[in-house]
C-alpha positions in Angstrom: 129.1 95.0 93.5 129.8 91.4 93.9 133.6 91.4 93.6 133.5 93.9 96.7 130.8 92.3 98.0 133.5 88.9 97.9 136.4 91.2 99.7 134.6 92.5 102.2 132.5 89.5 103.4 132.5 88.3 107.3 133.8 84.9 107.0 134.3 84.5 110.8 136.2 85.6 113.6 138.8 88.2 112.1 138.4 86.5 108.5 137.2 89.2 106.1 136.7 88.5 102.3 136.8 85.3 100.2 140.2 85.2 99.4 141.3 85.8 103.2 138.8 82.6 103.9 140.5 80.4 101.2 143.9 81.1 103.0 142.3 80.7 106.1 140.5 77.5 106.0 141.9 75.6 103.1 145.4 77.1 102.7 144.6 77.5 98.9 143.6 80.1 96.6 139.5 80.9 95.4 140.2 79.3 92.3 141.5 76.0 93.5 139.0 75.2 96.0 136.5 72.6 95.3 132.2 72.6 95.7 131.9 71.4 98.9 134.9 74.1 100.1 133.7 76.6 98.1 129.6 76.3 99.1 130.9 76.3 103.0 132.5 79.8 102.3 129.3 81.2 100.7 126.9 80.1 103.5 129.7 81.8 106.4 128.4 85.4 105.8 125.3 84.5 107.0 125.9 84.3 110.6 129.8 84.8 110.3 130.0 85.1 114.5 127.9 81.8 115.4 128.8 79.4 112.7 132.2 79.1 111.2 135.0 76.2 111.2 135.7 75.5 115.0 132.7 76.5 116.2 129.1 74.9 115.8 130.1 72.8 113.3 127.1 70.4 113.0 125.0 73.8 111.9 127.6 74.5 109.7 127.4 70.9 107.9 123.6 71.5 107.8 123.9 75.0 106.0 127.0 73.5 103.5 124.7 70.7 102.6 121.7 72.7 102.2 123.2 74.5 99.7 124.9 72.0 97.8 121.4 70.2 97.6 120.2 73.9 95.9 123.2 73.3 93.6 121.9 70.2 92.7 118.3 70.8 92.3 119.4 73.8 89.7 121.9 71.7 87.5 125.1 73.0 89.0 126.2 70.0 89.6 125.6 66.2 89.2 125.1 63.5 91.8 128.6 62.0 91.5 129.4 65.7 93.0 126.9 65.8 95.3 127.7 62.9 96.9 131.5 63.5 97.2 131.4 67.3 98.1 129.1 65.8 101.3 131.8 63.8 102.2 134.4 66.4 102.3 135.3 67.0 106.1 135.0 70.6 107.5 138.4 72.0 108.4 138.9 72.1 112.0 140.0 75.4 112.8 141.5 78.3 110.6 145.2 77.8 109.4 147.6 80.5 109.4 148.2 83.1 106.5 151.3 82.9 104.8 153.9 85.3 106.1 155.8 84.5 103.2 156.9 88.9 103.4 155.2 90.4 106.2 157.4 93.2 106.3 157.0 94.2 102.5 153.5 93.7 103.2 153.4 96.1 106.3 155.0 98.3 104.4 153.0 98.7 101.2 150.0 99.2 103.5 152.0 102.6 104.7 152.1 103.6 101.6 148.3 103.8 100.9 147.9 100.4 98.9 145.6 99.1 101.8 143.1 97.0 100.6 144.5 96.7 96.8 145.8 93.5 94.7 149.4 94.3 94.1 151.7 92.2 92.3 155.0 92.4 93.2 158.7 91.5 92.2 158.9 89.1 95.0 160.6 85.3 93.4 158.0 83.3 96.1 160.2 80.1 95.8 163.6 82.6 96.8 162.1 84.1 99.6 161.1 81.1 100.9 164.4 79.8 100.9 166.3 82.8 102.1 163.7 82.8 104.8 164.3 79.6 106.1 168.3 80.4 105.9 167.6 83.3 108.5 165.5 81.2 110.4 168.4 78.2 110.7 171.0 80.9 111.2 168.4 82.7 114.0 168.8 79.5 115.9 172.9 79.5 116.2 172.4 83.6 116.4 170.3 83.6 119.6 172.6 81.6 121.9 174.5 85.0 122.3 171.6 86.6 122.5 171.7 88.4 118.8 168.0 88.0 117.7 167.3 90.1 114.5 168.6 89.6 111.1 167.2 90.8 107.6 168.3 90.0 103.8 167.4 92.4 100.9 168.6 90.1 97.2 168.1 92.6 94.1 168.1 91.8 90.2 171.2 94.0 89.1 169.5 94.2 85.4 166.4 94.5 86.1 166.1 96.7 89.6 163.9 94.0 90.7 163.9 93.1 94.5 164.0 89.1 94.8 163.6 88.9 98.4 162.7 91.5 100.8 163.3 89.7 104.4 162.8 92.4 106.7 163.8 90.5 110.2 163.2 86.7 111.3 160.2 85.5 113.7 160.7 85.6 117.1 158.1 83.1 119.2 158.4 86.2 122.5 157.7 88.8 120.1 160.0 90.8 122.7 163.3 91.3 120.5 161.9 93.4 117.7 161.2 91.1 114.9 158.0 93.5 113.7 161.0 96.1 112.9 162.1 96.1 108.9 165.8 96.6 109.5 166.0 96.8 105.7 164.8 100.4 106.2 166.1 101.2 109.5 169.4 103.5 109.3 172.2 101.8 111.2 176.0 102.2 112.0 177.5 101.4 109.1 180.9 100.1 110.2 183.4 99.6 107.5 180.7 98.8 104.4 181.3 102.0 103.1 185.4 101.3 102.1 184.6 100.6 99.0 182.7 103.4 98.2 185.5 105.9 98.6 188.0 103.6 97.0 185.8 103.7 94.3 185.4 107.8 93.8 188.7 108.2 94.3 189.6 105.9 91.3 187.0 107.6 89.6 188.6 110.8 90.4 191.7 109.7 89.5 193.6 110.8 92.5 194.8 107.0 93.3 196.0 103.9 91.3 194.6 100.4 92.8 197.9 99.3 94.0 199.2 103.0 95.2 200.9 103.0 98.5 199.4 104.0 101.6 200.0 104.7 105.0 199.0 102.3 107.4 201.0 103.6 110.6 199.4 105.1 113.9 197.9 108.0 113.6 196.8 111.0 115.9 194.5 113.3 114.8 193.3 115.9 117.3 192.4 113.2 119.5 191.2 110.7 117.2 193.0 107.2 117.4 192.1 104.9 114.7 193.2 101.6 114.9 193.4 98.6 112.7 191.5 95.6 113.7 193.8 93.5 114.5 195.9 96.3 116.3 198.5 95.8 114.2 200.4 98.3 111.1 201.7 97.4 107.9 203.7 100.7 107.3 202.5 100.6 103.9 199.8 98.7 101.8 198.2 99.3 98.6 195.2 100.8 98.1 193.2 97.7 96.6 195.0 95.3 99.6 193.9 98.0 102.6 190.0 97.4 101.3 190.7 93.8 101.0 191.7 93.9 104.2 189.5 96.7 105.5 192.6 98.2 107.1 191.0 101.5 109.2 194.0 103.5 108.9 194.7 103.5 105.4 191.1 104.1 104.8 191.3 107.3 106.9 194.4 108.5 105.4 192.4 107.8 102.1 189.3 110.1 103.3 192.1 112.7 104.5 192.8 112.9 100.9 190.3 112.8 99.1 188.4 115.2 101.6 185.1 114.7 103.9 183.0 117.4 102.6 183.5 115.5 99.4 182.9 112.2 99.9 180.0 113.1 102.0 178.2 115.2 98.9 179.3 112.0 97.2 177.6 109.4 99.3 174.5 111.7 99.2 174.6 111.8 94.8 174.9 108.2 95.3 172.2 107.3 97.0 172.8 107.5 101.1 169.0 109.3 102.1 170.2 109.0 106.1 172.9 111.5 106.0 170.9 114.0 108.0 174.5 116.3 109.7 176.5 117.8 107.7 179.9 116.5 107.2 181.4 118.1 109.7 179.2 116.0 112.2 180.7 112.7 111.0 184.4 114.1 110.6 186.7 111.0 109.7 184.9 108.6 111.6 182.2 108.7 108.2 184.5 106.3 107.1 184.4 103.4 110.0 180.8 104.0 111.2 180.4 107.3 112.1 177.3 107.4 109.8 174.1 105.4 109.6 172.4 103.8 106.5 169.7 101.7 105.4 170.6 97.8 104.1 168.0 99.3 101.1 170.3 102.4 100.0 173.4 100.4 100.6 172.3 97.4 98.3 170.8 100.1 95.6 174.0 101.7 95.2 175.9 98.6 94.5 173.4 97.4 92.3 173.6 100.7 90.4 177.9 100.0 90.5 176.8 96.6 88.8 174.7 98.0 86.4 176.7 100.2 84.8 179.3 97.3 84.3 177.1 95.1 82.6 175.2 97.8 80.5 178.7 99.3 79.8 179.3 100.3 76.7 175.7 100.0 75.7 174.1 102.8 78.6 170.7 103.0 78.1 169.9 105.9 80.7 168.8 103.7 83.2 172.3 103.2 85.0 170.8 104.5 88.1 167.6 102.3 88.3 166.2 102.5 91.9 165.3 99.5 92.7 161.3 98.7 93.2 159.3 95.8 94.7 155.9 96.5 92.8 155.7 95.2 89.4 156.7 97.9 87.0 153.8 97.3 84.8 151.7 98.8 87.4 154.3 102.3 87.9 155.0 105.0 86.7 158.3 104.0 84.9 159.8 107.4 85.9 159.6 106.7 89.5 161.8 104.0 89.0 164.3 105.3 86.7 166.5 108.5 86.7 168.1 109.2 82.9 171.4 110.7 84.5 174.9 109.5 83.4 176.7 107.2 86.4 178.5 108.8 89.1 181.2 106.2 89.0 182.7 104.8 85.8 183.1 101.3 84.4 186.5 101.2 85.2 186.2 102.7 89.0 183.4 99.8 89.5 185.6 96.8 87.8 188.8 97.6 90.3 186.4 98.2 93.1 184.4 94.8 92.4 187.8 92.8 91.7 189.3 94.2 95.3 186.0 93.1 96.8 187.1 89.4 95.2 189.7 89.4 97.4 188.3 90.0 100.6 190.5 88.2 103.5 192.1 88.5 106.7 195.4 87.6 107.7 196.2 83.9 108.9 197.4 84.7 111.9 194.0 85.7 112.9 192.5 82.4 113.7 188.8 84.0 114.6 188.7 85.5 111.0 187.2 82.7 108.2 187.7 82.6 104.8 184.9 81.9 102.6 184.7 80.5 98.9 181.8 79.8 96.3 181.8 78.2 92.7 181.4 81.5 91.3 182.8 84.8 91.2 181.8 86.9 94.4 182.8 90.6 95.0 181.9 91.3 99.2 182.6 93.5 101.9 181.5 92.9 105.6 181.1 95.6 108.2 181.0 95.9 112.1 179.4 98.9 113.8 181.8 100.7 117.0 180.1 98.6 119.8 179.5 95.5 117.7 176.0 96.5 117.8 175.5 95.5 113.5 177.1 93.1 111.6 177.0 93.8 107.4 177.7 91.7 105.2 176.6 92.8 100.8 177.9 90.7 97.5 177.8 91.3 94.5 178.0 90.0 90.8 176.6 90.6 87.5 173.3 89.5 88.2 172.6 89.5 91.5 173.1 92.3 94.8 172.8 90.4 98.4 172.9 92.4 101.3 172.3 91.1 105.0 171.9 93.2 108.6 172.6 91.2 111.5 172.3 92.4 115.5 169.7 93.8 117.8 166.8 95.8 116.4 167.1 97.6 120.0 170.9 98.3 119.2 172.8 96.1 121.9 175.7 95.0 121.1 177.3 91.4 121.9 180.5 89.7 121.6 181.2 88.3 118.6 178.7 90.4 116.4 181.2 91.1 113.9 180.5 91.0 109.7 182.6 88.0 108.9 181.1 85.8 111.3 177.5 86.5 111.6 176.2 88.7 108.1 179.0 87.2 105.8 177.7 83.3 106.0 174.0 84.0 105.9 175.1 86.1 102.7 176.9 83.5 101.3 174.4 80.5 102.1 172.0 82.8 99.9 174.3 83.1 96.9 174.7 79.6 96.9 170.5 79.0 96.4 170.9 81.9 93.5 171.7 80.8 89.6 175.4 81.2 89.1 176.8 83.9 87.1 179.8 84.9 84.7 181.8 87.2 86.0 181.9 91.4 84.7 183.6 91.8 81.4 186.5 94.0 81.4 185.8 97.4 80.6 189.0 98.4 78.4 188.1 101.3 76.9 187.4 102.9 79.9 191.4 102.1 81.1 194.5 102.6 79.6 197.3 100.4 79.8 200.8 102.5 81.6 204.2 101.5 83.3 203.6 101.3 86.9 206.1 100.7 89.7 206.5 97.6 91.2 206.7 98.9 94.6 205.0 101.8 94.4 201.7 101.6 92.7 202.2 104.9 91.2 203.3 105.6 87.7 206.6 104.5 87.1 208.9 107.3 87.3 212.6 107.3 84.9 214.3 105.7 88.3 211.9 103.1 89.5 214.0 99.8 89.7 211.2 97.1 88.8 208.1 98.3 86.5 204.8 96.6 85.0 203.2 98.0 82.6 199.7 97.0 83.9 196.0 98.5 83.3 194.4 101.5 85.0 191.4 103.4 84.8 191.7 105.8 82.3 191.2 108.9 84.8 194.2 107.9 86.6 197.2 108.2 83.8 197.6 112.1 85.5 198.2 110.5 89.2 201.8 111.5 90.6 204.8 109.3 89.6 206.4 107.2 92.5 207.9 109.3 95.0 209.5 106.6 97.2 212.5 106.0 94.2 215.5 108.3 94.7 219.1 108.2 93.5 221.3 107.5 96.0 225.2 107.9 96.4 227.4 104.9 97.2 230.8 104.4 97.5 232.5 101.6 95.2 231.9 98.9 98.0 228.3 99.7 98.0 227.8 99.7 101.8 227.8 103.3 102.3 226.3 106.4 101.5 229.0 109.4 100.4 228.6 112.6 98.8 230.6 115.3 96.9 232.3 116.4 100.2 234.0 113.0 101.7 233.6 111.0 97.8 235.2 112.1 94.1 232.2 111.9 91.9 233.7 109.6 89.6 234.3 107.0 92.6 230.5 107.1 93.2 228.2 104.5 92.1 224.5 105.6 91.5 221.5 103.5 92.8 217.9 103.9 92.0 216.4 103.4 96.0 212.9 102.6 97.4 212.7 104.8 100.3 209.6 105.1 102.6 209.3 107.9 105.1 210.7 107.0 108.5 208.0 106.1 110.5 206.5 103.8 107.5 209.5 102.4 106.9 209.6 101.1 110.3 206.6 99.3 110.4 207.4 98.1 106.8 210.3 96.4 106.6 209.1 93.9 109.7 206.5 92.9 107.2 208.6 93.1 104.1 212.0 91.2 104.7 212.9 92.2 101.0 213.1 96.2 102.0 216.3 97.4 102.3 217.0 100.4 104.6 219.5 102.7 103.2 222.9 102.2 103.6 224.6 104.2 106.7 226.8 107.0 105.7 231.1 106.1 105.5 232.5 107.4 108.3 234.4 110.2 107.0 230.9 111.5 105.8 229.4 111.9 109.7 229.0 115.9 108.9 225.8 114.9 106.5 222.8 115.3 108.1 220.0 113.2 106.1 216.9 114.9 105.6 213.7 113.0 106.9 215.9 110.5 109.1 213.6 110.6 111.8 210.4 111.4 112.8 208.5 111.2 116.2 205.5 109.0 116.1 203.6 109.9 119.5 202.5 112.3 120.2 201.5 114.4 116.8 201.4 118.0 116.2 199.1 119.9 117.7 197.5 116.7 119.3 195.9 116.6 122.8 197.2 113.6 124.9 195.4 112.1 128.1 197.1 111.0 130.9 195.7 107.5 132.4 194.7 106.9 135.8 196.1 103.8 137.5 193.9 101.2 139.3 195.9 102.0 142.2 194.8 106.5 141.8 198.1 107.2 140.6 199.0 108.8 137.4 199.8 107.0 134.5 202.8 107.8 132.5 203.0 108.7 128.9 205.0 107.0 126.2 206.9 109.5 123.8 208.1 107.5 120.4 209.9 107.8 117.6 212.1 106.2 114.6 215.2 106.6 113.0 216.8 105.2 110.1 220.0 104.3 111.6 219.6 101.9 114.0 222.6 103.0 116.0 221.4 106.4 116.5 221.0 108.1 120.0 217.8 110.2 120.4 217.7 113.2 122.9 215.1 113.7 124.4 213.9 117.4 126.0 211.0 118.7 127.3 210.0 122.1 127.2 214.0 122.4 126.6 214.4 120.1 130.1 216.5 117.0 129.5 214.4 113.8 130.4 216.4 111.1 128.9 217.8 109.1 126.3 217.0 106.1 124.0 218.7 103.6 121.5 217.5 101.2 119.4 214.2 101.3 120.5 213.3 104.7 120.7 210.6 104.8 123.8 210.6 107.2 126.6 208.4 106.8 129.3 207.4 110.3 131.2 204.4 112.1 133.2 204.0 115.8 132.1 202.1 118.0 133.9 198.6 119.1 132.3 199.0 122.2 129.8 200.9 123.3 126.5 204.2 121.4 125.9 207.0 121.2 123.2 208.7 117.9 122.9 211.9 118.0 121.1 214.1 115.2 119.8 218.2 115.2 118.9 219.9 112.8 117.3 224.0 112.4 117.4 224.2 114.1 114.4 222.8 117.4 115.3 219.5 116.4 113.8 216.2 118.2 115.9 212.6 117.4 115.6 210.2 119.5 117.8 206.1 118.8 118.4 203.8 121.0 120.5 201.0 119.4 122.6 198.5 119.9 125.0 198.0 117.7 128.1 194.6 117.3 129.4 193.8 115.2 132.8 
């Protein structure tokens, strides 16, 4: 009767219980407060709306006093303590509660613990100082208008959350700062690369350095583009997330399928995929789908996890991760015995990509950040630049950040790298530094690999290392870019059986890309080498896969632009060809329209409808595509 008697007590204006009046009026807790403190909060319930500190205090002296004289008279206390506690000063007016988690708070309350004593997970000292980074980083944040940010840190052993941030104080109260982000689902931009790098390693349908395309792309109407607008031809698997190419990583879901990797994001944790996949279509990849900074940091800590527990699982690889101390929970709510979705090995490449994180130098408004320690991170940028993302990673610790608009305007310059990633970082650095994951060799295998290629090193591949892999990965295809070429005894051409005796022939092992990516290759690569040209006497051979048209695609619908002045815009056909002295031919719906060298552009306005665009070179060689015009 007394303890709830003691929490439910009037203590003046909106102050209810003794613990609330502690905070209140003497920023302390019950047990730390003195006589004279502690005899003014037993008199307050007595007339908790006339006399309490800031209002009436002389009556309030009286009625202290009074009772410290009772304390007296009974033994309580001696005179030395009498004396003193009388000369304690009344506090002025009530202080503030801490709002140390107000958002955790809020939202325990939700789930029914209104009016218990929960102990939490919560490191008091880190939340402090994690909330004081949002708050200096709020400052710089607001000058272009971007006034909500929230940072979720999770124990990767233990499941325990550190800091739970949910937004930063706003004086106005008018940008949203009562919203926890850290549940909200948002866009996710690109933080979801490294899932599907990771499955796909897991799957074993890539190797980490395995080619990929990274050349425009159509794909029935969809555009994707790099960041920087620019294409590499070709990049490796582990260098596109590094890089968090967009066109490589939608070649990637091509492959490994968006019904898939949907179902996969769901197993691994994603609760806001409400559509089926079909909703989110390729775009899943680059922001297409929402998610919660709580689901996104609980499946990287899970990744974590099952590194450090690796070879020694326990069942709990998939430890959700919890904010109420677990000696007050069900254990099972906490804990699903399942074996991990993604093995050791998937994780470790995944992680030492996420090392690597960078941008090229050209791009002066991309930064490059460091720490003393080992970090793996990704940073993400929602269509819009409506969120920035920005989660790390290492053995012992997951930190994810959210930064934008709770009411989902975007501004300039709200991008991952520049807003999440150094609020991320400035948090790592007030975290106890950590060895990096041990190498999980018995999950990998150890296999020649091509130089070039990534794949597994075929009989012909010029340069090989014999490198680890995960162990699901030895059955991947062998390099398909090596091919034996003919060459005549100079070496400059190409010949074949019907202009060339075959013992006059010298045999090459050749790295050949496709035509369009070796285009956009070898201006990145100066160390490609393009196939030789046929010897003149050879002109009758037509090479397969010479040429290819890059715009427009198969089957793709093209717009044409309006100009500011109301006129039509015109299109721009293209395409590549591996000898740079080649004519192209170009006919439209079997209507010459012109034709190009060296630079293989065409410039044209077709009429809305169904067309065929077909391509000749001066050897004969045709390429058609069908199309559809819309205005």
């Amino acid at each position: 009767i007394l303890a709830f008697y003691a929490s439910n007590a009037p203590m003046g204006g909106n102050v209810v219980g003794i613990d609330a009046a502690a905070w209140r009026y003497f920023s302390r807790t019950p047990d730390e407060l003195s006589w004279a403190e502690s005899a003014l909060l037993a008199v307050l319930p007595n007339a908790p709306s006339l006399i309490y500190p800031g209002k009436n205090q002389y009556k309030l002296l009286e009625k202290r006093n009074r009772l410290l004289d009772r304390l007296y008279e009974t033994g309580e206390i001696d005179t030395t303590t009498l004396l003193l506690s009388k000369e304690e000063p009344l506090p002025q007016k009530p202080a503030d509660l801490p709002q140390i988690t107000p958002h955790l708070v809020n939202k325990l309350m939700s789930q029914g613990h209104k009016g218990e004593r929960i102990k939490t997970t919560i490191d008091k000292e880190t939340q402090e100082q994690v909330v004081k980074i949002l708050e200096r980083h709020h400052e710089r944040l607001a000058l272009n208008q971007i006034y909500n940010a929230a940072c979720l840190v999770i124990d990767v052993n233990t499941g325990e959350v550190i800091v739970y941030a949910g937004n930063v104080e706003n004086e106005d109260k008018e940008h949203g700062s009562d919203v926890d982000i850290i549940t909200a689902p948002r866009s996710t931009g690109s933080i979801l690369k490294p899932l599907l790098y990771a499955s796909m390693l897991n799957d074993g349908i890539i190797t980490p350095k395995m080619l990929v395309p990274d050349v425009p792309t159509h794909i029935s109407g969809y555009n994707p583009k790099n960041y920087n607008q620019k294409y590499d031809g070709a990049v490796s698997a582990n260098r596109a997330l590094a890089r968090s190419l967009n066109v490589p990583a939608i070649k990637m879901l091509q492959q490994y399928g968006i019904a898939k990797f949907h179902y996969q994001l769901k197993k691994l944790g994603l609760t806001t995929l409400q559509f089926p996949s079909s909703h989110y279509g390729l775009a899943l990849i680059l922001g297409g789908a929402e998610a919660s900074l709580w689901d996104l940091c609980s499946v990287y800590a899970s990744m974590a996890r099952n590194l450090n527990q690796y070879p020694d699982y326990n069942g709990e690889v998939n430890a959700k991760p919890y904010f109420i101390h677990r000696n007050l929970l069900d254990k099972s709510k906490t804990a699903e015995v399942t074996e991990p979705l993604l093995n050791p090995a998937a994780a470790w490449f995944t992680f030492q990509a996420m090392l690597d994180v960078s941008r090229p130098e050209d791009e002066s408004s991309w930064q490059s950040f460091s720490s003393t320690s080992k970090i793996a991170w990704k940073t993400g940028t929602s269509f819009g630049f409506r969120d920035a993302w920005a989660i790390g990673v290492n053995p012992k610790y997951v930190v994810g950040v959210w930064v934008g608009n709770a009411d989902g305007e975007g501004r300039p310059g709200l991008v991952g790298i520049e807003a999440a990633a150094p609020i991320m970082f400035d948090v790592f650095s007030r975290l106890p530094k950590a060895e990096w994951f041990r190498t999980p060799y018995d999950d990998m295998e150890k296999i020649p690999v091509c130089k070039l290629s990534g794949h597994r090193a075929s009989e012909i591949c010029s340069e090989v290392d014999t490198t680890w892999i995960p162990a699901n990965c030895v059955e991947t295809p062998v390099c398909p870019y090596h091919q034996l070429v003919h060459l005549d005894k100079t070496e400059k051409f190409q010949v074949d059986s019907d202009c060339e005796n075959a013992e006059e022939m010298v045999h090459r092992s050749w790295f050949i890309l496709p035509p369009v990516m070796e285009y956009y290759y070898k201006g990145k690569n100066p160390s490609y080498k393009p196939l030789p040209e046929f010897r003149s006497d050879c002109k009758s051979v037509v090479e397969e896969n010479s040429m290819e048209i890059l715009y427009p695609k198969k089957g793709s619908k093209v717009h044409v632009p309006v100009t500011l002045e109301g006129e039509k815009g015109k299109i721009i056909f293209e395409a590549t060809h591996r000898d740079k002295g080649a004519t192209l031919f170009w006919h439209l719906d079997d209507l010459f329209i012109g034709s190009t060298m060296d630079i293989h552009q065409l410039e044209y306005v077709p009429l809305p409808g169904k067309h065929k665009l077909t391509v000749i070179d001066d050897k004969g060689k045709t390429l058609s595509v069908n199309f559809d015009v819309t205005e």
